[in-house]
Each structure stands twice: as structure tokens, then as C-alpha cells.
C-alpha positions as CSV (number, residue, x, y, z in Angstrom):
1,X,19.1,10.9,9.2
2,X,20.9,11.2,5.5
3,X,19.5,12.9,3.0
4,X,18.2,9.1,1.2
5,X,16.6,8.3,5.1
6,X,13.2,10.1,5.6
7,X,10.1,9.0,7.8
8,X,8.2,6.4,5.8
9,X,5.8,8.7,5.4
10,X,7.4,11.7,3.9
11,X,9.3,9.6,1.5
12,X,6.7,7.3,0.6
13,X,2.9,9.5,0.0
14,X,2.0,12.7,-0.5
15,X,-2.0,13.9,0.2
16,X,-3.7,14.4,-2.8
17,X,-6.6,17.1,-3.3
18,X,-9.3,14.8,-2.4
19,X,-7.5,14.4,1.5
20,X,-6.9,11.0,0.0
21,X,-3.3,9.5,0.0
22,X,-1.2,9.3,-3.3
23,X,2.5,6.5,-3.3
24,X,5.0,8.5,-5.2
25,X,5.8,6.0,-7.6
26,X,8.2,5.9,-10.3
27,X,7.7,4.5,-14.1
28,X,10.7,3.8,-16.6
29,X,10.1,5.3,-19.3
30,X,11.9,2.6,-21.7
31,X,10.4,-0.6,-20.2
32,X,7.7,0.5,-18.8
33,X,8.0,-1.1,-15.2
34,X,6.2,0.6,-12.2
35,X,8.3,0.7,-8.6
36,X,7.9,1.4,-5.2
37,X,9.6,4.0,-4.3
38,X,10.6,5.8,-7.0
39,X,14.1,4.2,-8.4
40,X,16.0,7.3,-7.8
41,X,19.2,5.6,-8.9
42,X,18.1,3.6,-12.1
43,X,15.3,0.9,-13.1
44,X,16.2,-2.4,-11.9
45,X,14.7,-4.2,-15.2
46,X,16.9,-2.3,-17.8
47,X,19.0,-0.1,-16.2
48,X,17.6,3.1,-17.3
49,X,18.1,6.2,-15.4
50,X,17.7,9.8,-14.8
51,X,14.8,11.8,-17.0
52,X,13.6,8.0,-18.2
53,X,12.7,7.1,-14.9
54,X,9.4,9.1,-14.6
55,X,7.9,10.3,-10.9
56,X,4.4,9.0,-10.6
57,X,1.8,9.2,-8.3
58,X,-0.5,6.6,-7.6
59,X,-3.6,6.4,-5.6
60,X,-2.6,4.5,-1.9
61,X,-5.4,2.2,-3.2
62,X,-5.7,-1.4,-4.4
63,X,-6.6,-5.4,-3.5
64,X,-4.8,-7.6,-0.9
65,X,-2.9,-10.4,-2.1
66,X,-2.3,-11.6,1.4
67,X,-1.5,-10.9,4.8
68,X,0.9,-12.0,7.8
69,X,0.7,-11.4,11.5
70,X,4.4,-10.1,12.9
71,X,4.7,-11.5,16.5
72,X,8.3,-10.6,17.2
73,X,9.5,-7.2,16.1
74,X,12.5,-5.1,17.3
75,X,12.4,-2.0,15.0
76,X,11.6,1.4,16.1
77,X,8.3,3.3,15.9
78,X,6.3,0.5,16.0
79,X,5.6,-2.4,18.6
80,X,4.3,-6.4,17.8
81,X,1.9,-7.4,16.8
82,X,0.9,-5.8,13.5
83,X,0.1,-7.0,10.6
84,X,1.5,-6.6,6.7
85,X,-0.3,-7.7,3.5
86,X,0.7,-7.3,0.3
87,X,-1.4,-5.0,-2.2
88,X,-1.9,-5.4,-5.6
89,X,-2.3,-1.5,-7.1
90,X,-2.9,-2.8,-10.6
91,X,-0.5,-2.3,-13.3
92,X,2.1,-4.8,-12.3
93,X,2.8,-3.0,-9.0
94,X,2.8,-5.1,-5.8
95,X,3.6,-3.5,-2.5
96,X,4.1,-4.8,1.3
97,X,2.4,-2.5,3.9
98,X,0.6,-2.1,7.1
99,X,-2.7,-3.1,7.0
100,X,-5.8,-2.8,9.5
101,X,-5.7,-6.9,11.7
102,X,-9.1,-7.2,9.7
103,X,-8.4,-7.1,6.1
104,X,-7.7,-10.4,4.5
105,X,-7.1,-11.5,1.0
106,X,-9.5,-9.8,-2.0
107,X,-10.3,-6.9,0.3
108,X,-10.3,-3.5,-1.7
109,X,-8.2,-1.3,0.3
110,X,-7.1,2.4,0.5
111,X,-3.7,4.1,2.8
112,X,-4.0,6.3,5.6
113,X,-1.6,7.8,6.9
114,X,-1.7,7.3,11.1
115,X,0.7,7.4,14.3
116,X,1.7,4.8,16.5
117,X,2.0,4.4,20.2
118,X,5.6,4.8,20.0
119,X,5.8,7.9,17.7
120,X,6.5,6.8,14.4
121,X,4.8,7.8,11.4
122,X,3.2,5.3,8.9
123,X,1.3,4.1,6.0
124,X,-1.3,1.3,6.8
125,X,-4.2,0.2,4.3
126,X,-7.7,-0.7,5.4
127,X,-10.8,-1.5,4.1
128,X,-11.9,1.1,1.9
129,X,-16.0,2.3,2.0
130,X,-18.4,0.7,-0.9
131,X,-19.0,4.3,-1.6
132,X,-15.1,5.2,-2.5
């Protein structure tokens, strides 16, 4: 791997003190725009870079928008079917990212962090507990 290629999950969350997961985001600190990952390399909306792009992180929590079932899937680390929704996490940040085959659109949902069959390391979103 290069030093920008890491497993999804050490590039993408970090556990917060609650056991619960955290996206390390990234906010420009001219415009204002959120991202997923972290622009290391500049905001795509203005152009700003370095020390005004700010690390974040945000709670792996939010609403699906949607979901799709992936039948055919040749990528390592993770076998077909699956499914991916994407998830609003309020303040104009959208992702796309494993969820649960059970959540569907307006489910409240919060990232774990689990392990496939085939080894690989990944983020997937399911329904979160009316007491979180």
C-alpha cells in the first residue's frame, strides 16, 4: 500500500471515548463545506488548502437517504451481496456506506466498525437503539 492507501477503516474512523465510532472529516475553513474524507489536498468548492482545511470528527451517526442491493461485485475484502445507503450526517454532509440489509430510507443509523468473511476491514451503519 502507499502511504494515501490505508484499510477503509483506519483512514476513515477513529473510536471515540464513548466506544462509539467518530468519520474523520474535514471542514474548509473559508467556505465552510464539510467532506468525506478529509480533503488532504484542497477543498473542492474553493480551492482552499492546507491549515484552512480543518480535521473534524464527526459522530459515524445520521439518517438514510436510501439504499441499493450490490449483486455483482469483484472487489476485495468483501463478497455480493451487500448493501450501501447513503447517509445524511446533517450539516450538508452526505456519505455512501455499508449498511445492515435491514435499514431502509428515514432509519436513524450509527457505524460500526466489523470484519468480513473474506478479511477486510469495514464501516457499515445500522439501526441505531431508541435509547442512543
Amino acid at each position: 500500500m502507499t502511504e494515501h492507501e490505508e484499510s477503509p477503516a483506519a483512514l476513515l474512523t477513529v473510536s471515540s471515548a464513548d466506544g462509539n465510532l467518530d468519520l474523520r472529516t474535514g471542514l474548509c475553513g473559508q467556505d465552510g463545506r464539510r467532506s468525506f474524507p478529509r480533503e488532504e489536498f484542497g477543498c473542492q468548492s474553493c480551492g482552499a488548502h492546507g491549515d484552512d482545511v480543518l480535521p473534524v470528527l464527526t459522530p459515524a451517526e445520521g439518517t438514510v437517504i436510501d439504499t441499493v442491493v450490490v449483486a455483482r461485485h469483484r472487489g476485495p475484502g468483501i463478497s455480493a451481496p451487500f448493501c450501501i445507503g447513503s447517509i445524511d450526517l446533517g450539516g450538508g454532509l452526505t456519505i455512501r456506506a455499508l449498511v445492515d440489509e435491514d435499514v431502509r430510507h428515514g432509519v436513524a443509523v450509527r457505524g460500526r466498525l466489523t470484519t468480513t468473511a473474506e478479511g477486510g476491514e469495514w464501516v457499515v451503519f445500522g439501526p441505531r437503539k431508541v435509547s442512543e
